[in-house]
C-alpha positions as CSV (number, residue, x, y, z in Angstrom):
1,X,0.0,0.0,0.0
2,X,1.3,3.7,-0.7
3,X,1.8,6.2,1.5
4,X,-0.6,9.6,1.0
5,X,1.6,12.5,1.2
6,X,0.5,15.7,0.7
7,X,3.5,18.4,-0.5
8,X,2.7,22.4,-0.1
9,X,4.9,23.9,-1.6
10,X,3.9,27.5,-3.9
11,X,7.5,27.5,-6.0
12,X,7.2,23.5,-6.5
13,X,8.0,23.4,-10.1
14,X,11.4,20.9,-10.3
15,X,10.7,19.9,-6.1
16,X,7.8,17.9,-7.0
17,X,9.2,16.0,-9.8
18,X,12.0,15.5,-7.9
19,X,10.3,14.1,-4.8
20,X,7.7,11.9,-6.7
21,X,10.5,10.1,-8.6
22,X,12.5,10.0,-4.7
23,X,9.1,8.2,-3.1
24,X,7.5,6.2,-6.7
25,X,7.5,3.1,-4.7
26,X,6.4,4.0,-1.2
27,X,4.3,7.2,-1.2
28,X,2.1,9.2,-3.6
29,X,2.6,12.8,-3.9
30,X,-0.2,15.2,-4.2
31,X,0.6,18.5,-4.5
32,X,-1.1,21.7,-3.2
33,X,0.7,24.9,-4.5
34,X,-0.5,27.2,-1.0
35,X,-2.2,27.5,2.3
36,X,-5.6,28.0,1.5
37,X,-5.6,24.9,-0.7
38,X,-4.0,22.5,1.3
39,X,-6.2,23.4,4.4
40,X,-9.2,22.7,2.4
41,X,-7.6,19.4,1.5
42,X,-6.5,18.6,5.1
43,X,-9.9,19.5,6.6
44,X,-11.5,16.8,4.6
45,X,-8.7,14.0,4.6
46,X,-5.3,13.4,6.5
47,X,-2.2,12.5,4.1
48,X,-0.1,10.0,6.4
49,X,2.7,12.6,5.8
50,X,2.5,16.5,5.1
51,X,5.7,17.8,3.8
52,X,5.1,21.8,4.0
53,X,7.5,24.8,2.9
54,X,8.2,27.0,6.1
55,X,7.6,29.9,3.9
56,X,3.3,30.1,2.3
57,X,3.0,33.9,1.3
58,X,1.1,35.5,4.3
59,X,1.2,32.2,6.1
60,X,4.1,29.8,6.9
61,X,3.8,26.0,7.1
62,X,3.3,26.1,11.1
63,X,-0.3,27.0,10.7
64,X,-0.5,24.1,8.8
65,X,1.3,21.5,11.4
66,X,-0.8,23.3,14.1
67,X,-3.7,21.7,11.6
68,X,-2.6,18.5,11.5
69,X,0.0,17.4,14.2
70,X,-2.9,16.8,17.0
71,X,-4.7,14.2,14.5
72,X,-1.1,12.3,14.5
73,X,-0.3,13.2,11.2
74,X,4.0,13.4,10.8
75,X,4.9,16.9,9.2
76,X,8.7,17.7,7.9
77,X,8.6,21.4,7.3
78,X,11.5,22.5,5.1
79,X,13.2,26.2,4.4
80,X,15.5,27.0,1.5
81,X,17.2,30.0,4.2
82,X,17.1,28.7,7.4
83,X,15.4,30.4,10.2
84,X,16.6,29.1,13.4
85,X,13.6,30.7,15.5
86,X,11.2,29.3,13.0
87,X,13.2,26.0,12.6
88,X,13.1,25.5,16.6
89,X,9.2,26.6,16.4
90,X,9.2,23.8,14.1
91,X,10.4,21.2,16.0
92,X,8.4,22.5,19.5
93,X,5.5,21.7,17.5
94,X,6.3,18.0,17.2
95,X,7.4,18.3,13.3
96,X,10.6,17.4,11.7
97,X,12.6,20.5,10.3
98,X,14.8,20.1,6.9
99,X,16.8,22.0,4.9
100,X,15.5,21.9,1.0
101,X,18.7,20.9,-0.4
102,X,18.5,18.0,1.7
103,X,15.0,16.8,1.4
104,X,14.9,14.6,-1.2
105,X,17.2,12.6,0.0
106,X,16.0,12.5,3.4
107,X,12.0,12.2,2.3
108,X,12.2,8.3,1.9
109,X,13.5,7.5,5.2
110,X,10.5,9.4,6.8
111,X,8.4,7.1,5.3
112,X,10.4,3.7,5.6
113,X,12.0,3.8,8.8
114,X,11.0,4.4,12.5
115,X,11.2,8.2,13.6
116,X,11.5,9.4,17.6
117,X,9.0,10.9,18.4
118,X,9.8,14.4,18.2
119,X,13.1,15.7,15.7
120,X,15.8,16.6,18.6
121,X,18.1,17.6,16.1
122,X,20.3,21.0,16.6
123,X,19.1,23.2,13.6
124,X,21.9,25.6,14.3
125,X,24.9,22.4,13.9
126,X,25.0,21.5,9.8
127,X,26.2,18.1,9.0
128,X,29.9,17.9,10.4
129,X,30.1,14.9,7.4
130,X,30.3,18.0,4.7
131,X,32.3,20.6,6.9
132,X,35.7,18.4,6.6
133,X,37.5,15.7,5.5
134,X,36.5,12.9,8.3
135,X,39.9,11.2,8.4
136,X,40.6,8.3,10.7
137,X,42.8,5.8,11.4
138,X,41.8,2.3,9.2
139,X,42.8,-0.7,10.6
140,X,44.3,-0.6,6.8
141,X,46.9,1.7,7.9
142,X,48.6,0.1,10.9
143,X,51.0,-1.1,8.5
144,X,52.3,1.7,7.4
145,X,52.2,3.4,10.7
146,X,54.4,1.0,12.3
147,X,57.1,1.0,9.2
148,X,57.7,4.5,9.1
149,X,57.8,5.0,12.9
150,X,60.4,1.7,13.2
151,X,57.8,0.2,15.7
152,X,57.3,-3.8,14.7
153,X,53.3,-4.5,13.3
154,X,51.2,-6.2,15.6
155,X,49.3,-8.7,13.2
């Protein structure tokens, strides 16, 4: 069975393709391009995930979550400029909070693997895995560690 998921996004454009081709075999995308018509469409049936822009026009996608979250529907709210107050509003309402250029990739494990209950993420901390190099010692390079220091290998 697939997952209803509603996305409001009022830019969409390549985001929905994007994202439908990301969940073809778990979810199906509906798209509402604003507020006013995805509330309509989530006051007469609950997708089993709303993906919402933070940014609507004269509304945000918090007034949505506020909608929704108390009917246990799970909201990811996503921003192309982060907010941090907004982001942290985000997850105080019991919704997940993502950056755009990450939600694709992150959208199918919403879906296919088991969430906590609330996102206790640190918007503020980006992932350290893109900052730097994340070098290590390898088991790999004992090895050479132990020739060019004169120490005998312990195999």
């Amino acid at each position: 069975m697939l997952t209803d998921v509603l996305l409001v996004d009022p830019n969409a454009g390549v985001l929905v393709t994007t994202i439908r081709r990301a969940l073809a075999t778990v979810a199906e995308v509906e798209l509402c391009a604003g507020f006013r018509g995805a509330r309509a469409r989530l006051l007469t049936k609950q997708p089993d995930l709303l993906v919402t822009n933070l940014r609507l026009g004269e509304y945000n996608g918090l007034h949505l979550v506020v909608l929704v979250a108390p009917k246990g529907t799970r909201c990811v709210v996503y921003a192309a400029q982060d907010d941090l107050v907004l982001a942290r509003e985000v997850q105080r309402l019991g919704a997940f909070y993502e950056r755009l250029s990450r939600l694709p990739f992150a959208l199918p494990s919403y879906l296919t693997k088991t969430l906590p209950e609330r996102d206790r993420r640190d918007v503020i901390v980006l992932d350290r895995r893109r900052l730097s190099f994340r070098g290590g010692r390898r088991s790999t390079d004992r090895y050479k560690l132990a020739v060019n220091s004169g120490v005998p290998s312990v195999h």
